[in-house]
C-alpha positions as CSV (number, residue, x, y, z in Angstrom):
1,X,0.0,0.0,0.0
2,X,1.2,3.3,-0.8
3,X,-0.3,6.3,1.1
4,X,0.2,9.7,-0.2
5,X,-2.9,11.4,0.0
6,X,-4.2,13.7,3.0
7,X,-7.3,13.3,3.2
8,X,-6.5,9.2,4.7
9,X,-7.0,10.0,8.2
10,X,-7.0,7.3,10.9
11,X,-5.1,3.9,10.6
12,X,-3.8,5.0,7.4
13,X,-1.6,8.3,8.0
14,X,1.6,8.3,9.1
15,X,1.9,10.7,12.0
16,X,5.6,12.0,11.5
17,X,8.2,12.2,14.2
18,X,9.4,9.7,16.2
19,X,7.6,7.8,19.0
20,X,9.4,6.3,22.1
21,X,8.4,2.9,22.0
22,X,10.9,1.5,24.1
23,X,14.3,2.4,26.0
24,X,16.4,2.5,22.3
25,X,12.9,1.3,20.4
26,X,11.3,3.7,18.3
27,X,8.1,4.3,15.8
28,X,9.1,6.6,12.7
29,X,7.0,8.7,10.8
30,X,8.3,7.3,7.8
31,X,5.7,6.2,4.7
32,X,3.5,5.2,7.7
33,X,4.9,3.7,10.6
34,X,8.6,3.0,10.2
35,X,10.2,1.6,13.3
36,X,13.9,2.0,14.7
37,X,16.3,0.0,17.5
38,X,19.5,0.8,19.2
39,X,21.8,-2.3,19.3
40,X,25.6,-2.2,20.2
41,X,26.8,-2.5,16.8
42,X,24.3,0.8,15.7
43,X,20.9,1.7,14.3
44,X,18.4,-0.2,12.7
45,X,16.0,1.7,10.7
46,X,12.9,-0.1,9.2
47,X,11.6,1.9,6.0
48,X,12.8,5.4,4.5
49,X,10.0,7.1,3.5
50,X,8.6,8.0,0.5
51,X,10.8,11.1,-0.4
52,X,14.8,12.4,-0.3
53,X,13.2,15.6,0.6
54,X,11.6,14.5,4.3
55,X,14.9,12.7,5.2
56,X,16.3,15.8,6.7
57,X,13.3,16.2,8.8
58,X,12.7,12.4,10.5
59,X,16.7,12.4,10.6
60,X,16.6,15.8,12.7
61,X,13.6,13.7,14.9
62,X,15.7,10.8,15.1
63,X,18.7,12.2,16.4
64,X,16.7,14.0,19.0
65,X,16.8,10.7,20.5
66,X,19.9,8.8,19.5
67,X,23.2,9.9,18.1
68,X,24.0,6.0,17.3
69,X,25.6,5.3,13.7
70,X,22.7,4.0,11.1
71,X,23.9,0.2,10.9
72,X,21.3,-1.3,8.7
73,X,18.0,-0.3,6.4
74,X,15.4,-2.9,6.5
75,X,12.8,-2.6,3.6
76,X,9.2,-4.0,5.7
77,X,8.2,-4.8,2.2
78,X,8.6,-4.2,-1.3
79,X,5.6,-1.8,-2.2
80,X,6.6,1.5,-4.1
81,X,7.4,4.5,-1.8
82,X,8.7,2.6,0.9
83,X,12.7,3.5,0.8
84,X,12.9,6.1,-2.1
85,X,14.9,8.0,0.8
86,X,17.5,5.3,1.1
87,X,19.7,7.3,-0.7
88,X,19.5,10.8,1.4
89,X,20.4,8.2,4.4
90,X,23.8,6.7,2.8
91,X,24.6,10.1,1.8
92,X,24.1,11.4,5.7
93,X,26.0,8.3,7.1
94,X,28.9,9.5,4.8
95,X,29.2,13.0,6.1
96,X,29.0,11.9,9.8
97,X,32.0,9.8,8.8
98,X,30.2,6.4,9.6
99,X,30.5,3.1,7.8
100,X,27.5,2.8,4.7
101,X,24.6,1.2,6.6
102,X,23.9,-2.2,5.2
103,X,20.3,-2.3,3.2
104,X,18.4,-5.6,4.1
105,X,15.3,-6.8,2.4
106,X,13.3,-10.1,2.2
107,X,14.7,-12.2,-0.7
108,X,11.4,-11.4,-3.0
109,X,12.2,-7.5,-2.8
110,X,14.7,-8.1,-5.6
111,X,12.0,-9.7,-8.4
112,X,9.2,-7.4,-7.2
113,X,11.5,-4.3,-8.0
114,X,12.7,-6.0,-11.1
115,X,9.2,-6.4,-12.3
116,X,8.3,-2.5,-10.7
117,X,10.8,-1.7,-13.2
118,X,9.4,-3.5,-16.4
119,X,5.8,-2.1,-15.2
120,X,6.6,1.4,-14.4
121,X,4.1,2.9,-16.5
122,X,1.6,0.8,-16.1
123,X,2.4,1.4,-11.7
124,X,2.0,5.2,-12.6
125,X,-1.2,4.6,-14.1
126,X,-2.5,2.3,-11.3
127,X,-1.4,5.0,-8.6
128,X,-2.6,7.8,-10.1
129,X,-6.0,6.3,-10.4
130,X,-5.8,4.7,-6.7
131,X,-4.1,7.5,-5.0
132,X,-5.3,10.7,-7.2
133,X,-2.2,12.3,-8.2
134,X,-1.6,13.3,-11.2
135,X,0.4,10.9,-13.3
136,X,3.3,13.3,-14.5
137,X,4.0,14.0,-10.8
138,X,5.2,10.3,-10.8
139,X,8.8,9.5,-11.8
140,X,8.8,7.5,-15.0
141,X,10.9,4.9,-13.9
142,X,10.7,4.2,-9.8
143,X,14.4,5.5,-8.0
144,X,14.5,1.9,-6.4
145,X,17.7,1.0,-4.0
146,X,18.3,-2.8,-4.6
147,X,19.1,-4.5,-1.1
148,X,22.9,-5.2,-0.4
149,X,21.8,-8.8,1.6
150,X,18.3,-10.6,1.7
151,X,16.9,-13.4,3.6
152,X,14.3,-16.1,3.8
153,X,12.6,-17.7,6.9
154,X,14.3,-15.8,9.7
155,X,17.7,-13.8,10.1
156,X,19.1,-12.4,13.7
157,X,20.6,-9.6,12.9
158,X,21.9,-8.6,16.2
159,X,22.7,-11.0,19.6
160,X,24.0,-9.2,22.4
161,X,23.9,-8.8,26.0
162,X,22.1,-5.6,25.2
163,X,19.4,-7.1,22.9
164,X,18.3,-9.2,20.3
165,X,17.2,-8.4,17.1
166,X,15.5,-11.1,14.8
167,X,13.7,-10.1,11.0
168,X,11.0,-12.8,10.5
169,X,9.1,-13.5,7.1
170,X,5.8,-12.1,7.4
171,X,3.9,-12.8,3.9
172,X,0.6,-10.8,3.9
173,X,0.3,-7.6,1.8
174,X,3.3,-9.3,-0.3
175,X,4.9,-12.2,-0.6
176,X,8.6,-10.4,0.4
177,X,6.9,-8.4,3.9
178,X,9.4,-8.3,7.4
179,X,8.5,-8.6,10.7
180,X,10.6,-7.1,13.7
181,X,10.9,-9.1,16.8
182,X,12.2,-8.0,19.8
183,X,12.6,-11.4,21.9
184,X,13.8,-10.0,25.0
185,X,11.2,-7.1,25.4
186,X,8.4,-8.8,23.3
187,X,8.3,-5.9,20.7
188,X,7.0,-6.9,17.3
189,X,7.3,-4.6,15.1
190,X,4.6,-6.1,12.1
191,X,5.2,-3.7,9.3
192,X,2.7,-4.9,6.0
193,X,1.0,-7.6,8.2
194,X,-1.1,-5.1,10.5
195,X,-2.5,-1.4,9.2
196,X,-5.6,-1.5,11.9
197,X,-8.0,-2.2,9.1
198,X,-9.2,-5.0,7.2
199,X,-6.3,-6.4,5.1
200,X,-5.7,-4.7,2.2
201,X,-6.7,-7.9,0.1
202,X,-8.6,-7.4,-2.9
203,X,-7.8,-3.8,-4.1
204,X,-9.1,-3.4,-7.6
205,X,-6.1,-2.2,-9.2
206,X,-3.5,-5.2,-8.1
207,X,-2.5,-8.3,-8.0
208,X,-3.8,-11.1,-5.8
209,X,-3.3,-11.1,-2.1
210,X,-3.3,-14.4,-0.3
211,X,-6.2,-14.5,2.4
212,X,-5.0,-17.8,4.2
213,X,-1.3,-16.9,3.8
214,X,-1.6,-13.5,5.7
215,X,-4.0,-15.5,8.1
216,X,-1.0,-17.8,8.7
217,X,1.3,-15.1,9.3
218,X,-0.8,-13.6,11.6
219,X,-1.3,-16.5,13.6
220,X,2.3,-16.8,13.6
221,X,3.1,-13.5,14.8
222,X,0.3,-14.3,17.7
223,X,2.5,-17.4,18.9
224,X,5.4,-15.0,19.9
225,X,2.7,-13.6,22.7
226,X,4.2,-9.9,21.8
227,X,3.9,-7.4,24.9
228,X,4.4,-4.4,22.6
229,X,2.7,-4.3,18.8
230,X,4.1,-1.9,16.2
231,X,1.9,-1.7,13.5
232,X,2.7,-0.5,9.5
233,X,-0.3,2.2,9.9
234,X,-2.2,3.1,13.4
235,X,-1.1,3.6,17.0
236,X,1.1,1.0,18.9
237,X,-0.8,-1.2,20.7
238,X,0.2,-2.6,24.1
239,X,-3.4,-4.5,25.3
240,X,-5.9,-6.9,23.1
241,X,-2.8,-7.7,20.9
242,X,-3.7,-11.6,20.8
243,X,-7.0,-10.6,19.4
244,X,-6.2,-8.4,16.8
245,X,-3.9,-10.7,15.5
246,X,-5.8,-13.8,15.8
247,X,-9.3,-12.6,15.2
248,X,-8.2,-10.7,12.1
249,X,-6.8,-14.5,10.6
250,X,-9.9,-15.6,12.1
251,X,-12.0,-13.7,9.7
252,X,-9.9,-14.0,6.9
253,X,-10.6,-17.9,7.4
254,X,-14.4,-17.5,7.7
255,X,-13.9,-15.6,4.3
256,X,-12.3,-18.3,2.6
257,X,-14.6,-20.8,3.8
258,X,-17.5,-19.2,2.9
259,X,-17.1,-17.9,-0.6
260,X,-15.6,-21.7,-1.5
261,X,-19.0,-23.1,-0.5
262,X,-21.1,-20.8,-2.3
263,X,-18.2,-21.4,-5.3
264,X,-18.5,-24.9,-4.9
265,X,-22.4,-24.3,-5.3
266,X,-21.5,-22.8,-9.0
267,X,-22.0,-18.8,-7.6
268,X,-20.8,-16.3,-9.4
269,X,-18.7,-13.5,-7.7
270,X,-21.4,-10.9,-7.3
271,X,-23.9,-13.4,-6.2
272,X,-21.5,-14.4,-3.5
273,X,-21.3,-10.7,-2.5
274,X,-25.0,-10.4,-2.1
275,X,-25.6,-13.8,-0.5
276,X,-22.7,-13.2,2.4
277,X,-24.1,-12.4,6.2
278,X,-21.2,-11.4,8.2
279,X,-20.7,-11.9,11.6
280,X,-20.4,-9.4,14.3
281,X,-18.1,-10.9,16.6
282,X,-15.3,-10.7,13.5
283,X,-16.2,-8.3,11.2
284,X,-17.6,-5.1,13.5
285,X,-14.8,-4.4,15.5
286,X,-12.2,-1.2,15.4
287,X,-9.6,-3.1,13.8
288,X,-11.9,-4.6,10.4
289,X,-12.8,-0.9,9.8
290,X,-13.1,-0.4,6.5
291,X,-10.9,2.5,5.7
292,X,-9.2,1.3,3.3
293,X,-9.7,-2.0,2.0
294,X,-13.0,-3.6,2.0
295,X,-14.6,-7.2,2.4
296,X,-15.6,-7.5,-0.8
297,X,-12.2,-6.9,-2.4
298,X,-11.1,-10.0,0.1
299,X,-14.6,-12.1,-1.6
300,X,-13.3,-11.1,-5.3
301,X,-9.9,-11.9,-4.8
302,X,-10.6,-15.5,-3.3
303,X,-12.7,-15.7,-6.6
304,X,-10.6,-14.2,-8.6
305,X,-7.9,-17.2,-7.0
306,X,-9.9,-20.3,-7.9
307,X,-11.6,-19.2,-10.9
308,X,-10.7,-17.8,-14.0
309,X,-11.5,-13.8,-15.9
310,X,-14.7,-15.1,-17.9
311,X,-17.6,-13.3,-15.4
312,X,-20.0,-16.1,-17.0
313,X,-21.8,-13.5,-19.6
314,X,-21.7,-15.2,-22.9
315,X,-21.7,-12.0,-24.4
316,X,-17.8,-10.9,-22.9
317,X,-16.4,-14.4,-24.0
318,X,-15.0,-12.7,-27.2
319,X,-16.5,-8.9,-27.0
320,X,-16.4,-6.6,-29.7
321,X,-14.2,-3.4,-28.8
322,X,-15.5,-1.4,-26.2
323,X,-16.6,1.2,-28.3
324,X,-18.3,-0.6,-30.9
325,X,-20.6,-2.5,-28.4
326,X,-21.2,0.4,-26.6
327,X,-22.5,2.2,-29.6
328,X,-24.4,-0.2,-30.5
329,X,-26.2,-0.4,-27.4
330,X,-27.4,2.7,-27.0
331,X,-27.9,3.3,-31.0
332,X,-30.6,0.2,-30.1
333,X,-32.1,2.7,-27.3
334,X,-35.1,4.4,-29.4
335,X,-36.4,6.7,-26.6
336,X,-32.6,7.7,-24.6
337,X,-34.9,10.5,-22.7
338,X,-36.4,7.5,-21.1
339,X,-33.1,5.6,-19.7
340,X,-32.1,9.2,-18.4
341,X,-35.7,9.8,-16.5
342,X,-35.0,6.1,-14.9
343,X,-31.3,6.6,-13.8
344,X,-32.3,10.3,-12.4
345,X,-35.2,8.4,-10.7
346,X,-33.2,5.9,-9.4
347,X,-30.7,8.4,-8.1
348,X,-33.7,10.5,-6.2
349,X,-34.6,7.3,-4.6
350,X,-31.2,6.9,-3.1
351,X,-30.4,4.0,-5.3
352,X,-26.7,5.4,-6.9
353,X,-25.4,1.7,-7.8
354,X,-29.0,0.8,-10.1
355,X,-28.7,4.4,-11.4
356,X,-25.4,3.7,-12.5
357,X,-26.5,0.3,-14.0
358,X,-29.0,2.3,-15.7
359,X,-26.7,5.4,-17.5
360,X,-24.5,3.1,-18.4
361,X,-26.9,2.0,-21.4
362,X,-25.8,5.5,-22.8
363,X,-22.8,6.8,-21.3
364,X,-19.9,4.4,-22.6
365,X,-20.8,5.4,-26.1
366,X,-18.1,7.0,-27.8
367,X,-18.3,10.3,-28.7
368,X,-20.0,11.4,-32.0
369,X,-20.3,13.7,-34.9
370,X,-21.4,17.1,-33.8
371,X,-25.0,16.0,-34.8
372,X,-25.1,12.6,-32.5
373,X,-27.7,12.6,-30.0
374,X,-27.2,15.0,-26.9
375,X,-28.2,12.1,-24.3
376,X,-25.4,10.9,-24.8
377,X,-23.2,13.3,-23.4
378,X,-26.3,14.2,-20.7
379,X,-25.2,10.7,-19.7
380,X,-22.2,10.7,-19.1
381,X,-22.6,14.2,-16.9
382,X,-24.9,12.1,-15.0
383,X,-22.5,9.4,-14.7
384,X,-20.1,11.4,-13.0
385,X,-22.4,12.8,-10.7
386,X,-24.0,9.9,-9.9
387,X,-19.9,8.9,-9.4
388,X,-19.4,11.6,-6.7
389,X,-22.6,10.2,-4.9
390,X,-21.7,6.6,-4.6
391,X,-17.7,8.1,-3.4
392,X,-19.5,9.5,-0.6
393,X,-21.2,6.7,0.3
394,X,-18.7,4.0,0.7
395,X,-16.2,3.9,3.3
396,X,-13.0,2.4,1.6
397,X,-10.6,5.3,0.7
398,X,-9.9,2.6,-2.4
399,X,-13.1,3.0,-3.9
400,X,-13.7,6.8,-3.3
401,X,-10.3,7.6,-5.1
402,X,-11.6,5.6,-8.2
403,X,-15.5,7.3,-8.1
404,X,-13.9,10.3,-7.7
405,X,-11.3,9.3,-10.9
406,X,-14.1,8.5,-12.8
């Protein structure tokens, strides 16, 4: 997840400055919560942030609380944004006269920033769409710092008498997300794992998320008993900590479970959506908010995992170009005044999503010679109002951003 929009609020905006977590433990306004520990041999720093130009400040924070040499970068996962400020750091280590920090990332950083790489203009597209900025304000290719060491499984990276610091694989948002543990003071530090929201599973823009892996990583993370919980986005938590963890892979399970049975009853995605009761006990508490993802990007992707692309319409086996069919359609629509009338009905009635249903008849026509009928550009001026109504009414800053895009 990338966050660079004000208006996220909540779980999902980093704070800034630095938080004392710990004698030597710290939370870091980074690109959410980074996270930073004192060990005898220097600094660990978890996560640059998403800019050279905020080093300067969170290094002036930092050093407000530690003058220890920056020993080690740890990437908490490989998402872009993360550790564009990597460089600003090795370049600060330099002029204090200090040995380059070592840059440490799970083994699948590397082919996720390879493929970052290959994709970059198709990841511009995708976060200017999710995250409303326009898409010449992105770099054209993404000012990655490859890792100098990775890791799978585990990896102590410091034993002492003073502490012990241990990465552990923690595959939930990605398949290449680190974990901080603490042993001796029972700090986790979670990064990707725990944003104090529903998982970020789903989101309409990317690839799949694994519901049952993050479950099991979040199980696993519960087995260490953690005293202290550092989350990637939210405040630390220090009570209920067993809970969130294994109540969030609880519901993740039920998920799983439940759209395989109606899957296995030959459902179609939106079917399942509409068919779905969830409970209380796992899905209305503070930490399944829906502030940024949403349980119904969790249903699609568990779909989306077993099934195939074919949505079961005949018709969109082999479509005709987007245009084409869409002209058609409403060229069939004798009386367009009347689909108009019915979506503005629908949308008086406080039924947005059926109005949109509705406009859509006429609004993905393509535009026309001067003398082509006027509904159709009526339409799609409803469309986008009837667009700005349904962004108010969900929850998910995911889905407002592409409303609101639309």
């Amino acid at each position: 997840m990338t966050v660079q929009d004000t208006e996220l609020g909540g779980p999902l905006k980093a704070k800034g400055g630095v938080e004392p977590v710990a004698p030597g433990v710290y939370s870091v306004g980074v690109q959410g919560n980074g996270f930073a520990v004192e060990t005898g041999r220097g600094l660990l720093l978890v996560d640059t942030g998403a800019s050279r130009a905020r080093v300067p400040e969170v290094l002036a924070a930092l050093r407000e609380h530690t003058g220890a040499p920056l020993r080690w970068i740890v990437y908490s996962h490989g998402h872009l944004g993360y550790n564009y400020g990597v460089p600003a750091f090795l370049e600060d280590a330099e002029r204090r006269g200090d040995p380059r920090p070592t840059i440490v990332a799970h083994a699948n950083v590397v082919r996720r920033y390879r493929r970052y790489i290959e994709t970059a203009g198709l990841q511009n597209h995708i976060n200017a769409m999710q995250f409303r900025r326009p898409k010449d304000a992105l770099p054209p290719v993404p000012p990655l710092t490859f890792p100098d060491a990775t890791y799978t499984g585990t990896l102590t990276l410091h034993a002492g008498r003073d502490r012990t610091v241990r990465l552990i694989e923690a595959p939930s948002e990605t398949d290449d997300a680190t974990a901080v543990w603490l042993p001796d003071e029972r700090i986790l530090y979670a990064g990707a794992a725990v944003i104090d929201s529903i998982p970020n599973i789903g989101t309409p823009l990317r690839t799949l998320r694994d519901a049952v892996r993050w479950a099991d990583t979040l199980d696993r993370l519960a087995a260490l008993d953690p005293a202290v919980l550092v989350p990637e986005f939210g405040p630390v938590r220090r009570e209920g900590i067993g809970r969130v963890l294994t109540g969030t892979a609880a519901a993740l399970r039920w998920l799983r479970a439940e759209t395989v049975e109606r899957l296995n009853r030959g459902m179609s995605a939106v079917e399942i959506l509409h068919d779905l009761e969830y409970p209380a006990e796992l899905f209305d508490v503070p930490w399944m908010r829906e502030t940024y993802g949403h349980r119904e990007f969790i249903v699609r992707d568990i779909v989306r995992s077993e099934t195939g692309w074919w949505d079961g319409n005949p018709t969109s086996l082999h479509p005709a170009p987007p245009d084409a069919a869409a002209a058609a359609v409403a060229d069939a629509v004798a009386d367009k005044a009347a689909v108009l009338a019915k979506a503005r009905e629908l949308r008086d009635a406080g039924r947005v999503q059926e109005a949109l249903h509705v406009v859509d008849v006429l609004a993905l026509a393509p535009d026309g010679p001067p003398d082509a009928a006027p509904e159709i550009a009526e339409a799609r001026s409803l469309k986008a109002e009837l667009c700005a109504l349904r962004a108010a009414e969900v929850t998910s800053y995911v889905s407002r951003s592409l409303y609101r895009r639309a």
